[in-house]
N, CA, C and O atoms as a DFTB+ gen file, in Angstrom:
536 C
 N C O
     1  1      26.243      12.871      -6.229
     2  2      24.880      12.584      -5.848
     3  2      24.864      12.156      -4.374
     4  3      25.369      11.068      -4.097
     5  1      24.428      12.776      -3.582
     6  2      23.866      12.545      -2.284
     7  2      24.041      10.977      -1.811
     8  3      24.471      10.262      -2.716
     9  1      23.855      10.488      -0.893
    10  2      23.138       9.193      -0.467
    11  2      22.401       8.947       0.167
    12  3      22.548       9.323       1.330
    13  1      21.078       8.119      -0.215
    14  2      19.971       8.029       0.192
    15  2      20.270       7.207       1.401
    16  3      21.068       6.272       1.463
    17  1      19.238       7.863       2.707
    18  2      19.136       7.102       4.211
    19  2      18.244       5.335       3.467
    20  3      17.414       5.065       2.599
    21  1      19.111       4.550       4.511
    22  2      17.951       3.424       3.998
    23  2      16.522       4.037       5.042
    24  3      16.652       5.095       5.658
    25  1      15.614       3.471       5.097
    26  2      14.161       3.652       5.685
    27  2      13.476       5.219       5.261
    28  3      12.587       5.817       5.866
    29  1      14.139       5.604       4.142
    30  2      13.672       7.354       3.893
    31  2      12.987       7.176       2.246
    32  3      13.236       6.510       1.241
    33  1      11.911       8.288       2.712
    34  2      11.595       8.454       1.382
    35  2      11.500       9.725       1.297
    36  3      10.827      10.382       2.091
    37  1      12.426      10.436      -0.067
    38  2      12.951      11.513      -0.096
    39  2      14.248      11.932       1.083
    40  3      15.304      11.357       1.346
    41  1      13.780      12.872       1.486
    42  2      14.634      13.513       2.799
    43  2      13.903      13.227       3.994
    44  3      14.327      14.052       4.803
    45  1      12.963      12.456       4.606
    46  2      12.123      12.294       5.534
    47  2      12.268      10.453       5.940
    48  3      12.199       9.595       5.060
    49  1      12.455      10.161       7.298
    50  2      12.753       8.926       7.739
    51  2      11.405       8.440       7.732
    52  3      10.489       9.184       8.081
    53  1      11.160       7.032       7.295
    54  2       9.559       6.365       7.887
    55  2      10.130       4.955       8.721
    56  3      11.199       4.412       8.443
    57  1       9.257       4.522       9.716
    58  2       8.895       3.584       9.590
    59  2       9.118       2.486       9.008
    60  3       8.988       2.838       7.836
    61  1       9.422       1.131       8.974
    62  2       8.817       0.588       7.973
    63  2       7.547      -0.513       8.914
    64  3       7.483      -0.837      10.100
    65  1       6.745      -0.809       7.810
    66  2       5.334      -1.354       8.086
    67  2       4.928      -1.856       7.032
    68  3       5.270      -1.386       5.947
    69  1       4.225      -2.772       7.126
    70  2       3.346      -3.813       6.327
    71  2       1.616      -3.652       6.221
    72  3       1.275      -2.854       7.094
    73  1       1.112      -3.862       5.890
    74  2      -0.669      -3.791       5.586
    75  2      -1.018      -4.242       5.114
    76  3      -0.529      -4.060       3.999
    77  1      -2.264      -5.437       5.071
    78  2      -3.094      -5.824       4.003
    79  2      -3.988      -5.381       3.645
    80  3      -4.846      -4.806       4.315
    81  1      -3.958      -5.609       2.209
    82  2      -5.111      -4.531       1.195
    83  2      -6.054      -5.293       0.297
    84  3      -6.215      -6.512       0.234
    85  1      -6.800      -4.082      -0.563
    86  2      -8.117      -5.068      -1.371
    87  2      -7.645      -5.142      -2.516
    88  3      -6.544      -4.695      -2.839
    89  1      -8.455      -5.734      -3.270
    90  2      -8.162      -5.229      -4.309
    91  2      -8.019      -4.404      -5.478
    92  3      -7.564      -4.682      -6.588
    93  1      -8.593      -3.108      -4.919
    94  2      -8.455      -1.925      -5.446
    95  2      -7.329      -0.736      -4.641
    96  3      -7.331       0.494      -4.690
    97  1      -6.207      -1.919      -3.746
    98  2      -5.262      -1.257      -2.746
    99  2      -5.554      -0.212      -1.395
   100  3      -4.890       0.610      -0.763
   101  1      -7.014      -0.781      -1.348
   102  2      -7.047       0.108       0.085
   103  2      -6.779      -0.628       1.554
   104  3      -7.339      -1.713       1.712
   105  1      -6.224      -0.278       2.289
   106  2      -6.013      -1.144       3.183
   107  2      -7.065      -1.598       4.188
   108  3      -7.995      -0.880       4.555
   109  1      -6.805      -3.093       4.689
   110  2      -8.350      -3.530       5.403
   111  2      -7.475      -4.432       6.009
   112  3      -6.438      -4.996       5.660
   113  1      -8.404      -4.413       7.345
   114  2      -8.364      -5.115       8.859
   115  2      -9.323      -6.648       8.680
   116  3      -9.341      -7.611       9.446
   117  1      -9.843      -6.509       7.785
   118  2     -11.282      -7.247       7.685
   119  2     -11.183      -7.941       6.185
   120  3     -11.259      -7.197       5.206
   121  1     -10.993      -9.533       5.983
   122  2     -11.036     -10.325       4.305
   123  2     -12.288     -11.076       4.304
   124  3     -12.340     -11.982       5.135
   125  1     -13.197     -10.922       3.640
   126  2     -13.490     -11.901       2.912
   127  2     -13.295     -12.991       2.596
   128  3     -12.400     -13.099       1.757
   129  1     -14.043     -14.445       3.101
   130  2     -13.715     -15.792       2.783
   131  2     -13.310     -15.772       1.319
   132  3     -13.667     -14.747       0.740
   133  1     -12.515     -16.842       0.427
   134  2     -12.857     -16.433      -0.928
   135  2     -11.389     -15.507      -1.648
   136  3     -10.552     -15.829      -2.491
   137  1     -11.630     -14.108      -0.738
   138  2     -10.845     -13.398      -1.314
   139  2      -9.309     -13.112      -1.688
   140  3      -8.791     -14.194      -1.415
   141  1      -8.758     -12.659      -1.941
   142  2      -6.856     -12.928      -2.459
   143  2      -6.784     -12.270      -1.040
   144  3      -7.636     -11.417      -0.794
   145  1      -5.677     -12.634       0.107
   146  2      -4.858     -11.885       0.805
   147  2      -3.720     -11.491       0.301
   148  3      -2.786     -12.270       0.112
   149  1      -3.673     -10.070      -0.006
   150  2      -2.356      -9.284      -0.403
   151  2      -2.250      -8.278       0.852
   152  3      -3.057      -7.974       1.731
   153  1      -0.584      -7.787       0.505
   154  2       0.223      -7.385       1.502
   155  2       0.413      -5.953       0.649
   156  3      -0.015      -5.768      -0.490
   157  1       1.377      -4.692       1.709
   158  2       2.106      -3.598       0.853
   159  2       3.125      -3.774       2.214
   160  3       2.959      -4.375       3.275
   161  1       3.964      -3.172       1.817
   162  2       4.681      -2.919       2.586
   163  2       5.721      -1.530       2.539
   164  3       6.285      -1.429       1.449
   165  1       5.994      -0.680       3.321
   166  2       7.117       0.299       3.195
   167  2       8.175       0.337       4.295
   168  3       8.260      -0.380       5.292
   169  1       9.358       1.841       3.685
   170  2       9.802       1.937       4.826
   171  2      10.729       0.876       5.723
   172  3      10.927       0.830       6.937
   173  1      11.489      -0.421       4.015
   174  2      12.353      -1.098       4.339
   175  2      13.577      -0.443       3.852
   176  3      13.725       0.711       3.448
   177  1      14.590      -1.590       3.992
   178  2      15.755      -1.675       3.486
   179  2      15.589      -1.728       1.847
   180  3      14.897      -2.675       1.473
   181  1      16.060      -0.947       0.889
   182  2      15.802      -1.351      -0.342
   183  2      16.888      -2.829      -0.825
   184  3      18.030      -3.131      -0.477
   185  1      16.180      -3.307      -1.497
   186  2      16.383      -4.704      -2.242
   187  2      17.228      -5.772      -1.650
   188  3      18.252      -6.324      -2.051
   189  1      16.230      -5.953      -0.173
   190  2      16.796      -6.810       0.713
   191  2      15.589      -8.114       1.027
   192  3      14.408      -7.800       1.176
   193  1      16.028      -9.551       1.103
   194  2      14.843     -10.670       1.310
   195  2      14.668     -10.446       2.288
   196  3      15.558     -10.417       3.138
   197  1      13.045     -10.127       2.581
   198  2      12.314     -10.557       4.318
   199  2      11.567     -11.743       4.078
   200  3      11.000     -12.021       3.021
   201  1      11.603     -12.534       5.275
   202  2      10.525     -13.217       5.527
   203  2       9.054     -12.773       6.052
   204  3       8.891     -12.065       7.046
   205  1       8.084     -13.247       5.306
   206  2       6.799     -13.131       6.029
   207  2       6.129     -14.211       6.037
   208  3       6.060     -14.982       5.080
   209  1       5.526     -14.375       7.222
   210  2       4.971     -15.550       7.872
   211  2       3.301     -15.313       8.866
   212  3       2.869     -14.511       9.693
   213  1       2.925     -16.258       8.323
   214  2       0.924     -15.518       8.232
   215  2       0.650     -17.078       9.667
   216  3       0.862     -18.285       9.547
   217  1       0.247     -16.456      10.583
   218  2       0.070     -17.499      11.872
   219  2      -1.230     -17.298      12.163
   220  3      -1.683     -16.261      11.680
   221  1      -2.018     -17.988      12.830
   222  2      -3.459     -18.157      13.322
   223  2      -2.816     -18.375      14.859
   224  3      -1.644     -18.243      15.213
   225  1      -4.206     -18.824      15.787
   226  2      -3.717     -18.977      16.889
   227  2      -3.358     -20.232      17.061
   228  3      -2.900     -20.381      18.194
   229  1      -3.365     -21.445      16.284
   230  2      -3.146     -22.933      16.147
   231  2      -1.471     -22.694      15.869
   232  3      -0.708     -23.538      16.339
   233  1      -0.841     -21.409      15.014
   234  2       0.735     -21.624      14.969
   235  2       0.546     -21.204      13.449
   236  3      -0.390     -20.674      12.851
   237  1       1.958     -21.701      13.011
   238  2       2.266     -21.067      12.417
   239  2       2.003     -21.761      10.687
   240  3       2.452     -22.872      10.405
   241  1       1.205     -20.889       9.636
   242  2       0.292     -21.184       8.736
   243  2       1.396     -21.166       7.415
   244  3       1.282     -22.113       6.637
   245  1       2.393     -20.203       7.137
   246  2       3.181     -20.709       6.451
   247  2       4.441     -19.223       6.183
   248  3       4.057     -18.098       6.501
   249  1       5.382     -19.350       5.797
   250  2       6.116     -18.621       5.737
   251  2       6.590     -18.103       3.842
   252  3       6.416     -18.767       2.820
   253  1       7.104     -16.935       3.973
   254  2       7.120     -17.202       2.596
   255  2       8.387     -15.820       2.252
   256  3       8.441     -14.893       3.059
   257  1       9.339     -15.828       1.004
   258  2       9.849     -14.605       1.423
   259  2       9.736     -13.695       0.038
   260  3       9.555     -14.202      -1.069
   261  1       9.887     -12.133       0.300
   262  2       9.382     -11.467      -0.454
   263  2      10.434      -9.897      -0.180
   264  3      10.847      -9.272       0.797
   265  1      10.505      -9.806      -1.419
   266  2      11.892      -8.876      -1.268
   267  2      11.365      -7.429      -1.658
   268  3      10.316      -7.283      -2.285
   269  1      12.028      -6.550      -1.316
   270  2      11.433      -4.751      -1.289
   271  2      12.367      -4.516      -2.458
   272  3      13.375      -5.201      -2.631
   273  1      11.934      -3.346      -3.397
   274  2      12.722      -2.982      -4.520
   275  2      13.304      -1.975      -3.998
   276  3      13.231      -1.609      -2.825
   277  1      13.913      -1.490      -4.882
   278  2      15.415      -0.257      -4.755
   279  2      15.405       1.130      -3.642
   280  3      16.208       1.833      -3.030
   281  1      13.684       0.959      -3.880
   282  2      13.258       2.201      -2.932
   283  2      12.390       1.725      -1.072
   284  3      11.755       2.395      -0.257
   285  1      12.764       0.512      -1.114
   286  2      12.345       0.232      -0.014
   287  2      10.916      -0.360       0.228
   288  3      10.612      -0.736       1.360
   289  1      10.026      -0.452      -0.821
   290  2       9.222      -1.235      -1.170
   291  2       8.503      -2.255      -1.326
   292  3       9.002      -2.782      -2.321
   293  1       7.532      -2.978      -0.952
   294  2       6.920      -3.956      -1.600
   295  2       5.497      -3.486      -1.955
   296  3       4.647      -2.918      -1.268
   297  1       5.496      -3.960      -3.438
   298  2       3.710      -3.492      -3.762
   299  2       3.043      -4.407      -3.685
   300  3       3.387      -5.389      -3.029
   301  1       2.068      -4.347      -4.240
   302  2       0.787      -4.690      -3.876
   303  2       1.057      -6.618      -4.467
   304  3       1.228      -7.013      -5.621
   305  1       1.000      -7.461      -3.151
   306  2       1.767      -8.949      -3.437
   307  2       0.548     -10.187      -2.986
   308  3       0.835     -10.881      -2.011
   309  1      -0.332     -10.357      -3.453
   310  2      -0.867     -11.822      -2.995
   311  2      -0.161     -12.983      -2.125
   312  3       0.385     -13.963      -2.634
   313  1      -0.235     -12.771      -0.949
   314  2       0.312     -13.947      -0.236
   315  2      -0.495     -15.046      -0.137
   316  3       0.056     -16.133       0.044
   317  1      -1.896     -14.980      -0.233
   318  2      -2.873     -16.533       0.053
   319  2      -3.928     -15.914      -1.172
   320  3      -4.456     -14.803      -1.231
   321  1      -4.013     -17.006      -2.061
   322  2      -4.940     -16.725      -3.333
   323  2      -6.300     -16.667      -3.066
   324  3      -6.923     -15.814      -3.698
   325  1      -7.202     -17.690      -1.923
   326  2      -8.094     -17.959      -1.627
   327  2      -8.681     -18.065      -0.522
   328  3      -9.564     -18.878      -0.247
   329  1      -8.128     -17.088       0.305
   330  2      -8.121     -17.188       1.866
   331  2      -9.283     -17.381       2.711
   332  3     -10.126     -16.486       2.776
   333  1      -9.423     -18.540       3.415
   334  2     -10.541     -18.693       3.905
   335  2     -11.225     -19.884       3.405
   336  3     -11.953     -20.396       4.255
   337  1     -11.194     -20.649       1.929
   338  2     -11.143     -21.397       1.047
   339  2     -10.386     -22.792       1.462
   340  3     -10.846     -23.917       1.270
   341  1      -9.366     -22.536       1.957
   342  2      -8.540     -23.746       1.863
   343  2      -7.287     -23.470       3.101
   344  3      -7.127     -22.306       3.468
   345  1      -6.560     -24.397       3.619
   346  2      -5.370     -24.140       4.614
   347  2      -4.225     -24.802       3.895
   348  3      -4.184     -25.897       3.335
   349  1      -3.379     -23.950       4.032
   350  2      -2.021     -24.243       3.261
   351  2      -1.016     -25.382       4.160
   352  3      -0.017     -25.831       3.598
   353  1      -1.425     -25.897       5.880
   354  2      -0.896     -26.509       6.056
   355  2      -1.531     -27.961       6.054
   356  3      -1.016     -28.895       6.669
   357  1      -2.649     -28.065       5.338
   358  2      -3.587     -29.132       4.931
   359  2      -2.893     -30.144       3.755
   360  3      -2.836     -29.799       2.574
   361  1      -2.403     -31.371       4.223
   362  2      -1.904     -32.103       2.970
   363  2      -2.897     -32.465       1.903
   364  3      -2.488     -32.261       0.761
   365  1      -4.155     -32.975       2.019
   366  2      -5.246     -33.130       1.481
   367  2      -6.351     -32.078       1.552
   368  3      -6.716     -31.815       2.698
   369  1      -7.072     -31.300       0.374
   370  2      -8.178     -30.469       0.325
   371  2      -9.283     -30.998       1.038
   372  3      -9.664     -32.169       1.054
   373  1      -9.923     -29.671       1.833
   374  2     -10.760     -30.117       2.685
   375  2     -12.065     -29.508       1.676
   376  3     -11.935     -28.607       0.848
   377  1     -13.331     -30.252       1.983
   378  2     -14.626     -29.678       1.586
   379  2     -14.684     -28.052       1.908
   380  3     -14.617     -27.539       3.025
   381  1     -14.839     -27.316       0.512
   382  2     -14.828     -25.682       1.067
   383  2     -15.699     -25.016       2.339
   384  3     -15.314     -24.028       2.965
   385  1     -17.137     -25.856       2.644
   386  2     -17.837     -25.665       3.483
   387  2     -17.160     -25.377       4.610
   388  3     -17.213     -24.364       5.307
   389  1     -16.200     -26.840       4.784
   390  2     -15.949     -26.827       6.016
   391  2     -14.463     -26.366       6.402
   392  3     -13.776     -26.748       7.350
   393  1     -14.174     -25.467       5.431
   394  2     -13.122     -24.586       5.596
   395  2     -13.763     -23.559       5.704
   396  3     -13.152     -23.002       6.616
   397  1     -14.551     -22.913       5.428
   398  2     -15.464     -21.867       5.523
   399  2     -15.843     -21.697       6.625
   400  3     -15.764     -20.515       6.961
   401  1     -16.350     -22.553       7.593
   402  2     -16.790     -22.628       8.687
   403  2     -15.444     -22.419       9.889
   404  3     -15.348     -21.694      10.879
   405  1     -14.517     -23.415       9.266
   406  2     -13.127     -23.207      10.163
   407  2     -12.490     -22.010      10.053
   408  3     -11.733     -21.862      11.012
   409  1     -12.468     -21.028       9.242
   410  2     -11.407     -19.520       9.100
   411  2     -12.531     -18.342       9.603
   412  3     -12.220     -17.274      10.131
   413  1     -13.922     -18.804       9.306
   414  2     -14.564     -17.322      10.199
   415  2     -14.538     -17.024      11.152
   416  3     -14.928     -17.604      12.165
   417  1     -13.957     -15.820      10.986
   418  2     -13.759     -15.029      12.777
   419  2     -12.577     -15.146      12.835
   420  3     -12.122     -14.282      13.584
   421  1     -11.702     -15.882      12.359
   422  2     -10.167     -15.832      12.765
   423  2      -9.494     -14.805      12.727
   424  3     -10.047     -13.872      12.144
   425  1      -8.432     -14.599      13.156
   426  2      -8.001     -13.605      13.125
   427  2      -6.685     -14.275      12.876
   428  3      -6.358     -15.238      13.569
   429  1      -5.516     -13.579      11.433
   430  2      -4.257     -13.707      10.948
   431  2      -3.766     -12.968      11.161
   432  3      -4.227     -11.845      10.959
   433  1      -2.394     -13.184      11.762
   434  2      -1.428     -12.221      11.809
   435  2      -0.778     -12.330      11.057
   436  3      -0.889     -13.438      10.532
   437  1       0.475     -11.289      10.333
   438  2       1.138     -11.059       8.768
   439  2       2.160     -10.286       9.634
   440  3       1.871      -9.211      10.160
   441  1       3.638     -11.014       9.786
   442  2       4.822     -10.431      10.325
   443  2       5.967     -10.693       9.248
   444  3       6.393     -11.653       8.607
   445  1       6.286      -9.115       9.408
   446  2       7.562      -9.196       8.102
   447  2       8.621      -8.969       9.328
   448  3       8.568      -8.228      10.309
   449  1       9.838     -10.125       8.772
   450  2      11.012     -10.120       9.373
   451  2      12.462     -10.039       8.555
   452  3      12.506     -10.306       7.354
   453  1      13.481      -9.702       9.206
   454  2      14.349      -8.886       8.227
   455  2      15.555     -10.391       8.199
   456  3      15.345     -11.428       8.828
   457  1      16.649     -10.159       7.405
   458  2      17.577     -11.195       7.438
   459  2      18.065     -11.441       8.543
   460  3      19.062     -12.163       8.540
   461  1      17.542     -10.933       9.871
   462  2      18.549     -11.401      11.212
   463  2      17.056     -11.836      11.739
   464  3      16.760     -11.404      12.853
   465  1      16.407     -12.374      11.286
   466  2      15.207     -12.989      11.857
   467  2      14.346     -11.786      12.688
   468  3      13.443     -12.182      13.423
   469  1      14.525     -10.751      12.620
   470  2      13.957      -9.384      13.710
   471  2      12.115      -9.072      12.982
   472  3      11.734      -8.921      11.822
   473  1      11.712      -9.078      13.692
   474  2      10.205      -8.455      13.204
   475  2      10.340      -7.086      13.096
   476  3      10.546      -6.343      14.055
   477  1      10.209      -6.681      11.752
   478  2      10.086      -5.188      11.397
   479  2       9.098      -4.484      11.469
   480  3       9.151      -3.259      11.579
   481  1       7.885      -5.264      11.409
   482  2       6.202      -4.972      11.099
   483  2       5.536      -5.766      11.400
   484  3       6.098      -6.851      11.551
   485  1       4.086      -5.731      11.649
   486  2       3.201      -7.066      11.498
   487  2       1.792      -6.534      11.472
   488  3       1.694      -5.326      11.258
   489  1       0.886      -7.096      11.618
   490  2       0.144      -6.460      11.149
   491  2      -1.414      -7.464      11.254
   492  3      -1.265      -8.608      10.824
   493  1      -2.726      -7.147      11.735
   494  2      -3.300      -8.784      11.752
   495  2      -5.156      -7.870      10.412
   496  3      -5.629      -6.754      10.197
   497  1      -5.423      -9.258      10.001
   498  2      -6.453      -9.310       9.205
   499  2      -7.361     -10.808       9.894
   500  3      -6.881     -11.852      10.336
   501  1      -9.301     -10.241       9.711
   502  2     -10.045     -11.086      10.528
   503  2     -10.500     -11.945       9.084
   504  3     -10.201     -11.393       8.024
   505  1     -11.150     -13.162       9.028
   506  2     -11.555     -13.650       8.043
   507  2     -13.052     -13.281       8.446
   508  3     -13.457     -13.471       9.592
   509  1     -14.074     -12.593       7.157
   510  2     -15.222     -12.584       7.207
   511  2     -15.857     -13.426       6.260
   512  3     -15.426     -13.889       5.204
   513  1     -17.224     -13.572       6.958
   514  2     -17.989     -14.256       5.686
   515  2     -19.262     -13.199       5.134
   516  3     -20.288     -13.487       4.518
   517  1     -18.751     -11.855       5.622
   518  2     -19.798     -10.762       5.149
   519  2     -19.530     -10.727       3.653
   520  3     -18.474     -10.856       3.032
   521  1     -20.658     -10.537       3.285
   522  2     -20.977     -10.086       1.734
   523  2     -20.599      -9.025       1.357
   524  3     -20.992      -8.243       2.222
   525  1     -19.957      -8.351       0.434
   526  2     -19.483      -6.805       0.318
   527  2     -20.003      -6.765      -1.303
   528  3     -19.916      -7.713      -2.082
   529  1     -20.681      -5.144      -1.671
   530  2     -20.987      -5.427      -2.591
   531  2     -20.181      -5.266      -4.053
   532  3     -19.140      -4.626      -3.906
   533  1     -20.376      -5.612      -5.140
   534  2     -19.008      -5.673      -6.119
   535  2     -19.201      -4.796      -6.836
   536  3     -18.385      -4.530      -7.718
């Protein structure tokens, strides 16, 4: 049996890259206060730990690590349950209002880094407080 290139799917080299998506997996530039921030990712090393780490322009919001399966992979992964809702580097919950007020317009960046600390991908999402319909 052959051996598979790492970063290939099939016989063809990619990339690898990260994206955040909805929740019906389409990818978006643009979240919703409220809504789950999830990630995809391709076009890694198969079944190797990266770090990813979600920063605002205040620094750095939290790190977290998340590993690609056999084929180089990560699917569809919730990194912040309630984004926009609450700040993960907040020891005490703040009134949702006024977290609401603090994440609109922001803009997150989402950088996947490999075991030698290297940025492989990254990728940024804005917090909205637009209404989308369900």
């Amino acid at each position: 049996m052959p051996h598979r290139k790492v970063g290939t799917v099939g016989t063809q080299a990619i990339r690898p890259w990260i994206a955040a998506v909805d929740e019906n997996g389409k990818t978006i530039a643009v979240v919703q206060a409220g809504d789950a921030l999830a990630i995809r990712a391709a076009g890694l090393r198969p079944s190797i730990l990266y770090s990813m780490t979600l920063r605002d322009q205040a620094g750095q919001i939290e790190t977290n690590s998340i590993m690609s399966d056999r084929r180089g992979f990560v699917h569809d992964t919730v990194i912040w349950p309630q984004i926009g809702i609450d700040d993960p580097r907040d020891l005490e919950p703040i009134p949702v209002e006024k977290a609401r007020k603090h994440w609109l317009s922001q803009a997150i960046w989402i950088t996947l880094k490999d075991t030698r600390k290297k940025a492989v991908s990254k990728t940024k999402v804005t917090v909205s407080d637009q209404v989308r319909p369900l």
